[in-house]
MIFI-340624 format. One record per residue (C-alpha): residue in one letter; z, y, x. Coordinates in steps of 0.25 Angstrom, whole numbers, padded with zeros to 4 digits, always signed. Layout:
<pts>
aZYX...
</pts>
This chain:
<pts>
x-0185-0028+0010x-0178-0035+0022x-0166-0023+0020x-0167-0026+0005x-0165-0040+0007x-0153-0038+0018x-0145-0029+0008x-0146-0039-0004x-0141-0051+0007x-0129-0041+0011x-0126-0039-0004x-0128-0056-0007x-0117-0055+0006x-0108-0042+0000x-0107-0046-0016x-0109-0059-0017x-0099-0060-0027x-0097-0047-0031x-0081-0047-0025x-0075-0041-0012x-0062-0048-0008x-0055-0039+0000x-0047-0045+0011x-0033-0038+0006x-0022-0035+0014x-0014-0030+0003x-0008-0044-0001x-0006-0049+0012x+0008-0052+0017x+0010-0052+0032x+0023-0056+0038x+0030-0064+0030x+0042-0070+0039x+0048-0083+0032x+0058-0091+0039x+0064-0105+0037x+0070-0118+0046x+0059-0127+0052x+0059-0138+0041x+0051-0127+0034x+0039-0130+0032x+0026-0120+0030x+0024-0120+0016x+0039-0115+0013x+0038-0104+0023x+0025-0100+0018x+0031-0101+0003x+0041-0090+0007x+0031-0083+0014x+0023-0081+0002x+0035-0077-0009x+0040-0066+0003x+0024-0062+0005x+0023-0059-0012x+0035-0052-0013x+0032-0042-0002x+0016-0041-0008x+0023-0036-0019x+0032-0029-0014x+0021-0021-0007x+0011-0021-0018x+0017-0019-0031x+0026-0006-0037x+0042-0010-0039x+0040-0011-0054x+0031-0022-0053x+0038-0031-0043x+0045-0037-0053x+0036-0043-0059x+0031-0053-0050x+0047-0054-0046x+0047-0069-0052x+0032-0075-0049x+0033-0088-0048x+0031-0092-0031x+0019-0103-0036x+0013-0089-0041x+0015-0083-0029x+0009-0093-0021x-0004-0092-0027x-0006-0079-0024x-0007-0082-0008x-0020-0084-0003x-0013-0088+0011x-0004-0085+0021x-0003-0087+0035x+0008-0091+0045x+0007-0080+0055x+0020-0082+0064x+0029-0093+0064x+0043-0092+0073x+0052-0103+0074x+0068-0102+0078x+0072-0116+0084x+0086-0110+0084x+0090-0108+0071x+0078-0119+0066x+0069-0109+0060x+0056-0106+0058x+0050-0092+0054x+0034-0090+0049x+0028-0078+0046x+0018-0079+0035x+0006-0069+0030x+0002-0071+0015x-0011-0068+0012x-0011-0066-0006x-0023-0067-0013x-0028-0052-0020x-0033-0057-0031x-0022-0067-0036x-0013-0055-0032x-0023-0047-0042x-0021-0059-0052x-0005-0058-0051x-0005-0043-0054x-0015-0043-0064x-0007-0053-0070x+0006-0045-0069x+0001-0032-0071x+0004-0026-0059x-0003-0015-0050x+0000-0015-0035x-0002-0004-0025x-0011-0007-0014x-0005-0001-0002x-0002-0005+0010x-0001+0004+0026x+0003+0017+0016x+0007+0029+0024x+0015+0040+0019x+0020+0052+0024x+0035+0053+0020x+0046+0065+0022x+0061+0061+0018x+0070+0072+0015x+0084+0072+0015x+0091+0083+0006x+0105+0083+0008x+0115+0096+0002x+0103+0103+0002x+0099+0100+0016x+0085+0095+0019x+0085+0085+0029x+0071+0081+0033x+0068+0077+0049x+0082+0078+0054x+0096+0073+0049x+0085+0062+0038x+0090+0050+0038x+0079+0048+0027x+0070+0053+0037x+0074+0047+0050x+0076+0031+0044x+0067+0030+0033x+0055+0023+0039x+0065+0012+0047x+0073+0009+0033x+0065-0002+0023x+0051+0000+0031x+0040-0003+0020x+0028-0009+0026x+0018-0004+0016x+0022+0013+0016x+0022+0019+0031x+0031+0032+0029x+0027+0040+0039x+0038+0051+0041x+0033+0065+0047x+0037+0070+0059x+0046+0082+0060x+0039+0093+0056x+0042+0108+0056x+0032+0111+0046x+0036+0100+0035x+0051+0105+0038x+0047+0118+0034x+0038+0115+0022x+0051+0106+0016x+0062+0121+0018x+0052+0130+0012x+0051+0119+0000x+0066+0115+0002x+0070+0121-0011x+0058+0112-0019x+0057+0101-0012x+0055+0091-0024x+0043+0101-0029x+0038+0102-0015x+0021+0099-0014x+0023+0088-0003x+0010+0090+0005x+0017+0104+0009x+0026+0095+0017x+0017+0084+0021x+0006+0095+0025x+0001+0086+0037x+0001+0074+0029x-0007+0079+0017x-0016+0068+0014x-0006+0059+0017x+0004+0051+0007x+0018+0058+0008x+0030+0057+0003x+0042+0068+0001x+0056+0061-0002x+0069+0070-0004x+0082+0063-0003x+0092+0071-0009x+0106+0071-0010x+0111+0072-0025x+0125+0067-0027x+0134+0060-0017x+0128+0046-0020x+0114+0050-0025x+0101+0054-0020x+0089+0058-0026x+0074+0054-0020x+0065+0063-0023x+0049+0058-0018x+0037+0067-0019x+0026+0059-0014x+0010+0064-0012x+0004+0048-0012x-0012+0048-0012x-0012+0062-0017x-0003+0060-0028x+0009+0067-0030x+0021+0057-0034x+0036+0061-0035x+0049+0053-0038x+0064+0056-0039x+0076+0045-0037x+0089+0044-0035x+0097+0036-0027x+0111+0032-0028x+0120+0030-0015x+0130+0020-0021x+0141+0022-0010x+0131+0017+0002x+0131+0024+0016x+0123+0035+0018x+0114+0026+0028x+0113+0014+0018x+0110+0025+0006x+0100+0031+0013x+0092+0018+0018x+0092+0015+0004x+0086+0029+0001x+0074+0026+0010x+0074+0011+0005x+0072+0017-0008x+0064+0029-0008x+0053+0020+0000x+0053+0010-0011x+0051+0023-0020x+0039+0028-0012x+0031+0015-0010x+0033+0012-0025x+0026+0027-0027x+0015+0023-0016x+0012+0011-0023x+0011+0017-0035x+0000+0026-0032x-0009+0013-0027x-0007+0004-0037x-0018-0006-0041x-0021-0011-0054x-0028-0023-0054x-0030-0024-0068x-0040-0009-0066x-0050-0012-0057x-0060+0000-0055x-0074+0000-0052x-0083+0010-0043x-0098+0010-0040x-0102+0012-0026x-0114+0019-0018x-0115+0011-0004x-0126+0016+0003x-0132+0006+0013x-0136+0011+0030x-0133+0008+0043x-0118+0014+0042x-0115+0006+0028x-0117-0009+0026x-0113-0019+0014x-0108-0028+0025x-0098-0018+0030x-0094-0014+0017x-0091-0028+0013x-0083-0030+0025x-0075-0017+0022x-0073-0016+0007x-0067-0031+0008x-0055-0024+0015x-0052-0016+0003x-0042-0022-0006x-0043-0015-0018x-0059-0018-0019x-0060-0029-0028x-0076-0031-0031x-0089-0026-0026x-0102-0026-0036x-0115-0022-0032x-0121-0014-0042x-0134-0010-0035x-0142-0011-0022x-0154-0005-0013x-0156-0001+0001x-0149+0011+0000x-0136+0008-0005x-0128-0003-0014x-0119+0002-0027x-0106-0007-0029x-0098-0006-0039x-0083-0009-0033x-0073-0015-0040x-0058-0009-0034x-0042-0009-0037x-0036+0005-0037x-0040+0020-0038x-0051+0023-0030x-0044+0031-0019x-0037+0018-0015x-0051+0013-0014x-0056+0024-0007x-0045+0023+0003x-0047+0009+0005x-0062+0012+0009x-0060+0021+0019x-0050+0013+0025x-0063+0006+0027x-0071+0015+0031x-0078+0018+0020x-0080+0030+0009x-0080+0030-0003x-0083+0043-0010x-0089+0050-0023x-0102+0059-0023x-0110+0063-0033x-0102+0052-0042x-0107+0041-0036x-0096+0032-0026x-0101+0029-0012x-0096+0022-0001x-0100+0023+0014x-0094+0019+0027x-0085+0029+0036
</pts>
């Protein structure tokens, strides 16, 4: 009875209203730099604080297509989404009578919800994404991969993006002879031949060619949560230097990547899911530390307790996404979620 009693209080505690707010991180923006002379006072600073936080939310949540949509929201709007924001640094310049406040904006999920619902937008949830990424350069059919790349050699120190980590692969003997023996295919090449080492890892292939004198043609073959995805482009010179044309390569092509990485986790507010769960009850797994954990995951919107006994408790859990994304965001957790005998169960790590 006494356990009986103790797992209906943990529930009253748990469930009470049948929601999970998770403490996001995906529409917090850190580091905000805003500058103006002394006169300035707090509430102007924090103002431009919060138009500069917005469009760098958007700029890291939403696919390039749907930027423009939100491109004329009216500021009052905008405002209404914050939930608050802090002053975390503030450096003043007696010289030159100015004053410099680094802010962090703090938005509200669920008005941000509200605004894409409204608009009809999906975003991707991403954020620390890693890929493993291999430029080559063909140039007079030449392949330049390690050495004599400047694609290789300056592409993670030219418009660095805070969201993707491209992590470029050591020389390797191996991946240099895999790429000769597929020279002559390369666009129909099966990637993970190359990115052996890395095979459950997100990779990406790109082959800069040299077309015409003033052209080049992209060429991406991407392997992104096990799905393959490629995309050709070209881009046009227009009389720059070869340093100048070639930073705009990589400025580019990374915008093209990240487009394609946000494209394969995208949320659609407007189709929620729902899952029933098994969550058996002992010493290792406990409703309290459940609760604490699940309220890190963003994409969990609502927890519903469909039954309970000693044993175990079945939730029905209302998420955002495929269920990969959730499954990934649990065991970043520690916690499994997994099918057997088609029932859904969850258990700590």
């Amino acid at each position: 009875m006494k356990s009986f009693n103790f797992i209906v209080i943990i529930l009253v505690i748990f469930l009470k209203t049948g929601n999970v707010l998770s403490s996001t991180t995906l529409f917090n923006v850190n580091n905000i730099e805003v500058s103006n002379n002394f006169n300035t006072n707090n509430e102007v600073l924090a103002n431009q604080a919060i138009k500069k936080g917005f469009q760098e939310l958007i700029n890291k949540v939403l696919l390039e297509k749907d930027l423009s949509k939100l491109k004329g929201l009216n500021f009052n709007k905008i405002k209404t989404l914050v939930a608050y924001y802090q002053i975390a640094e503030t450096i003043e310049n007696q010289k030159n009578n100015e004053i410099k406040k680094i802010f962090n904006i703090f938005f509200d999920k669920e008005k941000v919800h509200d605004l894409f619902y409204n608009y009809e937008i999906s975003y991707s949830d991403l954020s620390q994404y890693e890929i493993y990424f291999l430029p080559i350069h063909k140039k007079k059919d030449q392949l330049y991969v390690y050495n004599q790349n400047y694609f290789y050699e300056k592409w993670n120190e030219i418009n660095h993006d805070e969201l993707i980590e491209f992590i470029l692969p050591l020389e390797n003997i191996e991946i240099l002879q895999n790429i000769n023996q597929l020279k002559d295919d390369l666009l129909n090449v099966d990637i993970r031949n190359i990115f052996q080492e890395y095979s459950k890892k997100n990779f990406v292939l790109v082959l800069i060619e040299e077309k015409k004198l003033n052209e080049y043609r992209i060429f991406l073959k991407t392997n992104i949560m096990g799905k393959n995805i490629n995309k050709s482009f070209v881009i046009k010179k227009n009389q720059k230097q070869d340093k100048e044309f070639y930073d705009n390569i990589i400025i580019y092509t990374k915008k093209e990547i990240v487009n394609l990485i946000k494209s394969q986790n995208l949320i659609d507010i407007r189709t929620p899911s729902f899952i029933n769960i098994k969550f058996l009850l002992n010493k290792k797994n406990n409703l309290v530390e459940l609760n604490k954990r699940i309220q890190k995951i963003d994409l969990i919107e609502n927890l519903y307790v469909q039954e309970f006994n000693q044993k175990y408790v079945l939730l029905k859990i209302k998420y955002l996404g495929n269920i990969n994304k959730i499954k990934s965001q649990l065991k970043e957790q520690d916690i499994v979620l997994e099918l057997i005998a088609d029932e859904w169960s969850l258990k700590f790590i």
